[in-house]
C-alpha positions as CSV (number, residue, x, y, z in Angstrom):
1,X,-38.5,-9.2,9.0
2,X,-36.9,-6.3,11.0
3,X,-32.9,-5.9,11.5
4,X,-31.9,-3.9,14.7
5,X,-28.4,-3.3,16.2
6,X,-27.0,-6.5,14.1
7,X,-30.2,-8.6,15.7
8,X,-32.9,-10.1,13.0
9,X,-37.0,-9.8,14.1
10,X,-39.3,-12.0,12.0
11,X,-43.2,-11.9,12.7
12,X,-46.6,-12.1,10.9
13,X,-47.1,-9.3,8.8
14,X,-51.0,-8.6,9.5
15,X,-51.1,-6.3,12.2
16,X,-53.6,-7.7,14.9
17,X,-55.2,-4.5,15.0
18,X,-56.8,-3.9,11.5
19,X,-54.5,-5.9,9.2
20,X,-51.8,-3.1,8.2
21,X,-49.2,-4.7,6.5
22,X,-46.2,-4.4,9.3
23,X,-43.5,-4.9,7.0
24,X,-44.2,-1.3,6.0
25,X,-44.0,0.1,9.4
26,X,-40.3,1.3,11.1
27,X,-38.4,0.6,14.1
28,X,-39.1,2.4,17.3
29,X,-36.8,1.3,20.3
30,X,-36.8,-2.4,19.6
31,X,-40.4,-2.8,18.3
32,X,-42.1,-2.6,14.5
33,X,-44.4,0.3,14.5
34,X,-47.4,-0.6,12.4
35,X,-47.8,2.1,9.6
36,X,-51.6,2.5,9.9
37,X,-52.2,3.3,13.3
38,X,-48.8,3.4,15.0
39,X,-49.4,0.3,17.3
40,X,-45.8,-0.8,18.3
41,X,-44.8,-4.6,19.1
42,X,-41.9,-6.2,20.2
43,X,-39.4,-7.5,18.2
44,X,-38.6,-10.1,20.8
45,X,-42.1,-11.2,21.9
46,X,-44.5,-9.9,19.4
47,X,-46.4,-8.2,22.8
48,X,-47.8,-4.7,22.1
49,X,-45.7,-2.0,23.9
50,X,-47.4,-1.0,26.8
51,X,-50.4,-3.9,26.7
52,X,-49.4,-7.2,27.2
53,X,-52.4,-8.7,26.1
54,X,-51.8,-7.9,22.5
55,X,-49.4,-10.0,20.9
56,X,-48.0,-10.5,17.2
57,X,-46.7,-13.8,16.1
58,X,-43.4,-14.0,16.2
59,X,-40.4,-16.4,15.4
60,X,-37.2,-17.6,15.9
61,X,-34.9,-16.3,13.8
62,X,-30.9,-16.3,13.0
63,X,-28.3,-14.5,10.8
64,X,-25.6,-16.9,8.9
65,X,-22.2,-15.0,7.9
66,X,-21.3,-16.2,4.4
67,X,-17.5,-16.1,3.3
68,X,-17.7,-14.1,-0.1
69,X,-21.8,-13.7,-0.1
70,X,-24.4,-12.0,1.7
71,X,-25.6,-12.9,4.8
72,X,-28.5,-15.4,5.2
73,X,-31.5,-15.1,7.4
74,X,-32.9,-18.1,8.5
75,X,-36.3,-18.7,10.5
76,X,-38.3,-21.1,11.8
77,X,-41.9,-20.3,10.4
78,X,-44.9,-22.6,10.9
79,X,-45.9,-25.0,8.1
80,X,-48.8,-24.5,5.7
């Protein structure tokens, strides 16, 4: 999960590429950077920046304001 400009990312965490774990990676201009070998994708389609024909999975995803608590993120992930 990536937070942008107040806007929530969610995608898979294996990098396509060689399985770097994206959650470590950083923001770069609206797409998560994988830490291994810099490969950026999309936060809003999960396609590699540059090369369409790599893609990421992502999902829908929402923020809830909470009167008095934290907000919530909320998204739709595919079932087991």
């Amino acid at each position: 999960m990536f937070l942008e400009g107040g806007q929530v990312g969610v995608m898979d965490d294996a990098c396509p590429h060689a399985g770097g774990s994206m959650s470590g990676g950083r923001l770069d201009a609206g797409c998560a950077v994988c830490p291994w070998h810099g490969w950026a994708f999309r936060l809003r389609d999960g396609a590699l920046r540059g090369y369409d024909g790599v893609t990421i999975g992502t999902y829908p995803s929402r923020i809830y304001k909470r009167a008095d608590m934290p907000d919530l993120v909320q998204a739709d992930l595919p079932m087991p």
